[in-house]
C-alpha positions as CSV (number, residue, x, y, z in Angstrom):
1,X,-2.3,-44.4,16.6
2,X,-3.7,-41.9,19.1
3,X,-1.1,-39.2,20.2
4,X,-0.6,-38.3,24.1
5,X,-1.6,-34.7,24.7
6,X,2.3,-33.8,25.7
7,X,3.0,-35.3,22.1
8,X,0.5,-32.7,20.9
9,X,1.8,-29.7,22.4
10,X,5.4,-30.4,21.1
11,X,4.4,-31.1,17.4
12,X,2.7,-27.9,18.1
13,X,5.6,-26.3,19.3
14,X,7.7,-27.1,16.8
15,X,5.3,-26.4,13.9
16,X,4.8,-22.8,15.1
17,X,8.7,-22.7,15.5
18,X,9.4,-23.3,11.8
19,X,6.4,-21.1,10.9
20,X,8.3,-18.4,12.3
21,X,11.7,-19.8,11.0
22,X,10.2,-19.4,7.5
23,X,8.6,-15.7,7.7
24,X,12.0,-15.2,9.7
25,X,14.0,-15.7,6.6
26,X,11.7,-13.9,4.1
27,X,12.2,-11.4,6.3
28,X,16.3,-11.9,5.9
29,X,15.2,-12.0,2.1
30,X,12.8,-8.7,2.2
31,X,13.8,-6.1,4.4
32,X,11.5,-4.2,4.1
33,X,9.1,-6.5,5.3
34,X,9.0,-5.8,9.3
35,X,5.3,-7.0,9.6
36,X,7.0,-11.1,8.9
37,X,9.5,-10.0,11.3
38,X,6.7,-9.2,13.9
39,X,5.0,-12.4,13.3
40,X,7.8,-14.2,12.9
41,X,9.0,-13.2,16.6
42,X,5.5,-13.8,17.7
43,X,5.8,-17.2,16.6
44,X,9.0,-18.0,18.6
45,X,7.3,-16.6,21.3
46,X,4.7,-18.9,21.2
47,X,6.3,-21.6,20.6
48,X,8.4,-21.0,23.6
49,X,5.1,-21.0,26.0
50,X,3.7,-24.0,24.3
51,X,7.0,-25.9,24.6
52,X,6.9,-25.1,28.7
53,X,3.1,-26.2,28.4
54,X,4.2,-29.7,27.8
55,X,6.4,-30.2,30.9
56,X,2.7,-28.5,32.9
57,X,0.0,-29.4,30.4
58,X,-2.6,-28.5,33.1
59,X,-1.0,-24.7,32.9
60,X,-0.4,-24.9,36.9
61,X,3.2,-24.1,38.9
62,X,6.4,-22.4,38.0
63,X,5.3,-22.2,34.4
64,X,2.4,-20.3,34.7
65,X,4.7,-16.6,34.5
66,X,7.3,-17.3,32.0
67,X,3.8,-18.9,29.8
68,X,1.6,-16.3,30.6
69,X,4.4,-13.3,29.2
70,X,5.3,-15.6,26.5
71,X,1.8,-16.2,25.1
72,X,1.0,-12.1,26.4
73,X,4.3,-11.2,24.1
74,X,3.1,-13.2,21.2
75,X,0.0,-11.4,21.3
76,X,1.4,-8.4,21.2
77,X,3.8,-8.9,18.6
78,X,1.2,-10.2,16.3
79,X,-0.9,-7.0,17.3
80,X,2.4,-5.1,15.9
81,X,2.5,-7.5,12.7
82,X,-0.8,-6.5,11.6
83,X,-0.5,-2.8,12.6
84,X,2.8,-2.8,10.0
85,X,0.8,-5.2,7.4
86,X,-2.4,-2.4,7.3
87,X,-0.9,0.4,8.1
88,X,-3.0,1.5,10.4
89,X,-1.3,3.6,13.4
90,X,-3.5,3.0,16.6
91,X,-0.5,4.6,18.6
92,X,1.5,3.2,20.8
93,X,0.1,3.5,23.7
94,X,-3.4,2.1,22.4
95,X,-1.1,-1.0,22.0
96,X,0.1,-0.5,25.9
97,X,-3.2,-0.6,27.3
98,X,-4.9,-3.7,25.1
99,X,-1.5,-5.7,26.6
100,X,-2.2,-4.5,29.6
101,X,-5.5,-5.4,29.6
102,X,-4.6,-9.1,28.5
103,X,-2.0,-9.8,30.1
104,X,-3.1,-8.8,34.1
105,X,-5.7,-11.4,34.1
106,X,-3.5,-14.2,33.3
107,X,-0.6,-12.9,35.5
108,X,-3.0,-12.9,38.3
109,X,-3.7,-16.6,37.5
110,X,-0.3,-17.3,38.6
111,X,-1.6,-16.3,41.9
112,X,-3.5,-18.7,44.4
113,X,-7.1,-17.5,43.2
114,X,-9.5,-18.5,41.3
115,X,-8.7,-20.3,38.3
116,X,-12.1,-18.2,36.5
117,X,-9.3,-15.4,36.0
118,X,-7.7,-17.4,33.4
119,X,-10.7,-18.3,31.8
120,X,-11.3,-14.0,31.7
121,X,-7.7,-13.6,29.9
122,X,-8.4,-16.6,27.3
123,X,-11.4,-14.7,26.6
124,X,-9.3,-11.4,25.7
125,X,-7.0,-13.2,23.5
126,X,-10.4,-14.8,21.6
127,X,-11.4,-11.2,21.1
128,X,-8.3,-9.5,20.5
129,X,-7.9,-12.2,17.2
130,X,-11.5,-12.1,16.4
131,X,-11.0,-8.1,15.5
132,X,-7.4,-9.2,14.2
133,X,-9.7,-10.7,11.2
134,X,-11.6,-8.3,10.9
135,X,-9.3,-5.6,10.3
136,X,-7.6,-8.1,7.8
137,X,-10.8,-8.2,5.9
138,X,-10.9,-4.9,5.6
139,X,-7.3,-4.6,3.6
140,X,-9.1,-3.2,0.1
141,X,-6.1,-3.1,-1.7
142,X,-5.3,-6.7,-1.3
143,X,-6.9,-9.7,-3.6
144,X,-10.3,-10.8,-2.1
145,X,-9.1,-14.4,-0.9
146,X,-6.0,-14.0,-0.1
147,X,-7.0,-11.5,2.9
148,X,-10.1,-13.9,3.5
149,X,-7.9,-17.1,3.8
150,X,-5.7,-14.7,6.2
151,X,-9.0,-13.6,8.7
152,X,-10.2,-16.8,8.4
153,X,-7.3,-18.0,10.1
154,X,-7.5,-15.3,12.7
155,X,-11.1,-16.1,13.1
156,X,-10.3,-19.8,13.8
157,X,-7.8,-18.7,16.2
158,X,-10.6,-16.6,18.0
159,X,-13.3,-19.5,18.2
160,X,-10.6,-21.9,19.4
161,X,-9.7,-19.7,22.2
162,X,-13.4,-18.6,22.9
163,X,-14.2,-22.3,23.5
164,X,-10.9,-22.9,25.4
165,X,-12.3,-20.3,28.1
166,X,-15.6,-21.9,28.0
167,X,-14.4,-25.2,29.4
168,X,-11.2,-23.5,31.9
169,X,-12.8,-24.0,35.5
170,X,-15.1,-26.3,36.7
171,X,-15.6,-27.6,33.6
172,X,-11.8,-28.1,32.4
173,X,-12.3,-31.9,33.2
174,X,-15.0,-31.7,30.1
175,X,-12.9,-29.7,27.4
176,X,-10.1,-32.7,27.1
177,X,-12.1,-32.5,23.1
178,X,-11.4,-28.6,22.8
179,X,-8.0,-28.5,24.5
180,X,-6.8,-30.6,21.8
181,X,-8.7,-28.5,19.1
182,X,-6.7,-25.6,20.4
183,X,-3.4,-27.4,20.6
184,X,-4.2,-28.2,17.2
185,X,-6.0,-25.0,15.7
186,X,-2.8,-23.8,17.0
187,X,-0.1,-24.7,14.7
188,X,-2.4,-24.8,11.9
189,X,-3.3,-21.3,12.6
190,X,0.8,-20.3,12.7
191,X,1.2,-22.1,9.3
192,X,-1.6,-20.6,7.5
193,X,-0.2,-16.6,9.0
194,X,3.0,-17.6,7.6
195,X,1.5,-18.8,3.9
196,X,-0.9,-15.8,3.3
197,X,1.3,-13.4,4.8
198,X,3.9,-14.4,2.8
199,X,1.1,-14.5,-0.2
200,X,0.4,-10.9,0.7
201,X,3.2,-9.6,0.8
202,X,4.3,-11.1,-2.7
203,X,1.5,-10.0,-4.4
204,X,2.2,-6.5,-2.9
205,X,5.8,-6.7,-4.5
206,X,4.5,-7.5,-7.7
207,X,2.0,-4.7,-7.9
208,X,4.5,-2.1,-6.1
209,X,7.7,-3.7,-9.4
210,X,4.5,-2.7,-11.8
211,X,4.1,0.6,-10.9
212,X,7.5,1.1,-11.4
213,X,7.6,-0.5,-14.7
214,X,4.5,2.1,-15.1
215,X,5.3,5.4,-13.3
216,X,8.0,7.9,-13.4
217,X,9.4,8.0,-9.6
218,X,9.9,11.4,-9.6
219,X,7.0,13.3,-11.0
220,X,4.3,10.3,-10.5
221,X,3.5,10.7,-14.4
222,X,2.9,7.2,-16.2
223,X,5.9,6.0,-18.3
224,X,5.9,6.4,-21.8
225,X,5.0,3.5,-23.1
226,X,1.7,3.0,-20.4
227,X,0.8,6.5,-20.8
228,X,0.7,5.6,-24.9
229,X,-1.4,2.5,-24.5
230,X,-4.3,4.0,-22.2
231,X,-4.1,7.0,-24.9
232,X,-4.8,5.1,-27.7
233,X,-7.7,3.3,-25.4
234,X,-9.1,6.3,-24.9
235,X,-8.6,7.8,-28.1
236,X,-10.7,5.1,-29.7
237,X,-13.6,5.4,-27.3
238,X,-13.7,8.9,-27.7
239,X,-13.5,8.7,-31.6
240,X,-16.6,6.2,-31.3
241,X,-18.5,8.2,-29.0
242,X,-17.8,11.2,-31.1
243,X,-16.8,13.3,-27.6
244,X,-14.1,15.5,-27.0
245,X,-10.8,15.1,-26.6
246,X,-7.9,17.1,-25.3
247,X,-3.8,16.8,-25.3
248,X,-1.8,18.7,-24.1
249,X,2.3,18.7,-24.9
250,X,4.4,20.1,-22.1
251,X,7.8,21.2,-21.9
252,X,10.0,23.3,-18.5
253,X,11.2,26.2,-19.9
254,X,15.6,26.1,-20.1
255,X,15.5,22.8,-18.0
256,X,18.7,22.5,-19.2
257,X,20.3,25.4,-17.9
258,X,18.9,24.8,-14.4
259,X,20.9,21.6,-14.4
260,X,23.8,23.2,-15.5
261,X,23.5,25.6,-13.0
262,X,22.4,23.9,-10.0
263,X,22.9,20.2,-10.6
264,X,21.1,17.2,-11.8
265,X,20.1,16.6,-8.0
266,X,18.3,19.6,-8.0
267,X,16.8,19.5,-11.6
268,X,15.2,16.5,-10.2
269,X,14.0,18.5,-7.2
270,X,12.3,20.8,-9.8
271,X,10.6,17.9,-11.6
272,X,9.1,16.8,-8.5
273,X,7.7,20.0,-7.8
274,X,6.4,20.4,-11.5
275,X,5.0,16.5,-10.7
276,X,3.1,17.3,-8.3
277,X,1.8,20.5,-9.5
278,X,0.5,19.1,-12.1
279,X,-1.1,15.9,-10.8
280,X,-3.1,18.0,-8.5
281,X,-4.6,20.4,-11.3
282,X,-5.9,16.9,-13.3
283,X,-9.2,15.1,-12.8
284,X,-9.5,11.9,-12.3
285,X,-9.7,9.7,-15.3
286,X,-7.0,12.5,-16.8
287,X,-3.8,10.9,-18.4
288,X,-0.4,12.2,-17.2
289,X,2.9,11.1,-19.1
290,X,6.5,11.5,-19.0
291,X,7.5,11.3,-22.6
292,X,10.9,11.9,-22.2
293,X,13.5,14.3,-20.3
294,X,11.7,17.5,-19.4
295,X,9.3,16.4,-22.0
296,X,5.3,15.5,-20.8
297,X,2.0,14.8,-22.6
298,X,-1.8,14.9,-20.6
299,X,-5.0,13.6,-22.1
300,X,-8.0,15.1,-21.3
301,X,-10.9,13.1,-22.1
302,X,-14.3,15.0,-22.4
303,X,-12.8,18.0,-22.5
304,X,-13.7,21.0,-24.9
305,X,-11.6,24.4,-25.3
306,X,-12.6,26.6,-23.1
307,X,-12.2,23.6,-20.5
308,X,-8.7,22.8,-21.4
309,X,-7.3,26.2,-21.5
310,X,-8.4,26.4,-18.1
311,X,-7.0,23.7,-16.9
312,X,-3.7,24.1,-18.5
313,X,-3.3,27.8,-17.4
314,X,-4.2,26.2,-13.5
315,X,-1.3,24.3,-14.1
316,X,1.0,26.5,-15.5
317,X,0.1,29.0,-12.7
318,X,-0.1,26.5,-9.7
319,X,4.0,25.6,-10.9
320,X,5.2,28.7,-11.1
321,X,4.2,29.5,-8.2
322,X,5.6,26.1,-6.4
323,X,8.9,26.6,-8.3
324,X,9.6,29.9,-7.6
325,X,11.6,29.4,-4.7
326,X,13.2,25.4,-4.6
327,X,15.2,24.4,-1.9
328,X,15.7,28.0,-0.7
329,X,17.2,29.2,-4.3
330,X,15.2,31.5,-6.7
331,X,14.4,29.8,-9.9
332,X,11.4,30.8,-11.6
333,X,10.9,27.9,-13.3
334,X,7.8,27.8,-15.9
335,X,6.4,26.1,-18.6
336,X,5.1,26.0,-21.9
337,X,2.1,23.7,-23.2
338,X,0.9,23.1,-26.4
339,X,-2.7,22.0,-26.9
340,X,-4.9,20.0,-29.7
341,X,-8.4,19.4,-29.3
342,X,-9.8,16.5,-30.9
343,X,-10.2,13.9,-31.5
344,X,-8.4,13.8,-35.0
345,X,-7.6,10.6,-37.4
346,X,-5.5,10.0,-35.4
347,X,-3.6,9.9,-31.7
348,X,-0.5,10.3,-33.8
349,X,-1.5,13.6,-35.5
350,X,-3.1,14.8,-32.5
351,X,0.0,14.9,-30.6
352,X,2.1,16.4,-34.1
353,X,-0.8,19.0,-33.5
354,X,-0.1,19.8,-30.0
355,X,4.1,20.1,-30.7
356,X,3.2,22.1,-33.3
357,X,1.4,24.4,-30.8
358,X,4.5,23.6,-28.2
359,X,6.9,25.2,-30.9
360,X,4.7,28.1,-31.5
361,X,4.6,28.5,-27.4
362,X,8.3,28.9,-27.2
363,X,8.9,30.9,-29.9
364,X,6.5,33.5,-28.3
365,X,8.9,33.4,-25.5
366,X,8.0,30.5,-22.9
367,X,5.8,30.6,-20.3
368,X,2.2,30.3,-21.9
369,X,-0.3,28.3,-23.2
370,X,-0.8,27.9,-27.4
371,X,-4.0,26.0,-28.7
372,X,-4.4,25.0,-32.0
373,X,-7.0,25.1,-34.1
374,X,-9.0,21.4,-34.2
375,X,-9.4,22.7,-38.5
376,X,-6.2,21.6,-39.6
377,X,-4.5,23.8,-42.5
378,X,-2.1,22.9,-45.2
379,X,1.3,23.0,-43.9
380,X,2.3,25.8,-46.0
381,X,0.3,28.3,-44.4
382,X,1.5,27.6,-41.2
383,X,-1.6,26.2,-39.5
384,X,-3.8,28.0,-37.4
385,X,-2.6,28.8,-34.0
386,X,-4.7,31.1,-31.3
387,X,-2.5,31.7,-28.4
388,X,-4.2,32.0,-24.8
389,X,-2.8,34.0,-22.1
């Protein structure tokens, strides 16, 4: 059974309706998520225009303004969807003048010229999707096909438009074939947004509850447990490769008494500063772990002595500096490191090396860097530590 093209455009309708109604309440669900919101809204908004479309299917009379700023606001509402998906920030009034720019041809459709002008504002919308797609493909921290199936949704959108405008004029009696494809590509388009979006923004969830799971939120250093398990992978391909290997154990000097002091809130203040101190004195491929309390461990892979006390006096310097002054109170905050070059037996008995070389730190009063020797020595003699200033 064939359907009648006003048949059409209300199954249309109401598909991009519940499209929206769907993203609408992951949006009740997620919060967070204002780019379903935006599409969501953009849905409605279409859905609106397409439902008038089916009392005027030949987009003529009193429907042509209330359509025209319905389709124009859907548009732009999708624009703003993708701009909160990508966070990109093209500005607001970037966003003014592309409306702008769509939606005064169609508005001056509405007036008694020439229908072509129409055909010029179809043309924008194609456009306007067909770099929608392409600025979804370009979303690198999202899975491959999941932000291809998106595009290519946005691309279909495009080419369904572009052929719309092809056939608006005097060749409209012709394109009875490609109005229907648009009617159609229409709600199929609005379903696919609201599955891959969705998809998106799951997978996004997912990754953003690992890194949790993974990082410390208030220094950025991997949790225990992760920073553990990509030690002992690096440990082993350092002991097969025979290359250096450097840990370092790190502790705040009388952490404690700047809690009791100042409060927990600001100790935490403190450990962001140390956080960030010390993430931008690492390289990349450098390990950086929160092993408990004011407690930290770093992995230096490839790294030989001279390298290590160099980097671990940078860091000790760049914090002292940075926690001087916290919050507009005098601290002085420092810290002590302990360092063992290996690699050794063992990941285990290089970081007993480096505490060892963290006790010897602190016992020379705080604030300094202690290496110990890679030739291990009988417990009894006490080891061989060489402190660095």
């Amino acid at each position: 059974m064939l359907l009648d093209m006003q048949t059409a455009i209300f199954m249309g309708a109401f598909v991009l309706v519940s499209a929206g109604a769907v993203l609408l309440i992951y949006w009740l669900l997620h919060r967070r998520e204002w780019s379903a919101l935006a599409f969501a809204m953009a849905m409605f908004a279409e859905g609106a225009g397409v439902m008038l479309l089916a009392f005027h299917p030949a987009y003529a009379g009193p429907v042509v303004l209330p359509t025209t700023l319905l389709f124009t606001a859907s548009l732009a509402l999708s624009w703003a969807g993708l701009q909160l998906l990508t966070k990109l920030h093209v500005g607001w009034m970037t966003l003014a003048v592309a409306v702008a720019g769509v939606a005064l041809p169609q508005l001056v459709s509405a007036l008694p010229v020439d229908v072509s002008t129409r055909a010029v504002g179809t043309l924008v919308f194609s456009v306007v999707y067909g770099v929608m797609a392409f600025v979804v493909l370009g979303l690198r921290e999202d899975r491959v096909w999941v932000r291809s199936a998106l595009a290519g949704i946005f691309m279909v959108r495009s080419v369904a438009l572009f052929l719309h405008a092809l056939f608006i004029g005097p060749n409209e009696g012709a394109g009875l074939l490609v109005m229907g494809l648009l009617h159609f590509a229409t709600p199929f388009s609005a379903v696919g947004i609201a599955i891959f979006l969705i998809q998106i923004l799951e997978l996004r969830r997912v990754r953003h509850f690992q890194q949790m799971a993974e990082t410390d939120s208030l220094t950025g250093a991997l949790s225990r447990g992760t920073f553990l398990k990509n030690a002992e992978r690096l440990f082993a391909r350092s002991s097969r490769g025979k290359e250096p290997l450097a840990l370092l154990a790190l502790d705040l000097d009388h952490f404690k008494r700047v809690n009791d002091v100042y409060g927990h809130a600001f100790g935490d203040e403190v450990l962001r500063v140390f956080g960030k101190s010390v993430r931008g004195g690492l390289r990349p491929g450098d390990l950086f772990g929160r092993i408990g309390g004011e407690e930290f461990a770093i992995l230096l892979p490839g790294c030989d002595e001279p390298a290590v006390v160099a980097i671990s006096n940078r860091i000790g310097q760049q914090f002292g500096r940075a926690a001087e002054i916290v919050d507009g109170k005098t601290v002085g905050a420092t810290v002590s490191i302990g360092v063992a070059i290996g690699p050794g037996p063992t990941l285990a008995e290089l970081m007993s090396d480096a505490d060892r070389a963290l006790y010897h730190a602190k016992a020379q009063g705080r604030n300094r860097t202690v290496v110990w020797n890679a030739v291990r020595q009988d417990a009894a003699n006490g080891g061989n530590v060489v402190k660095i200033c």
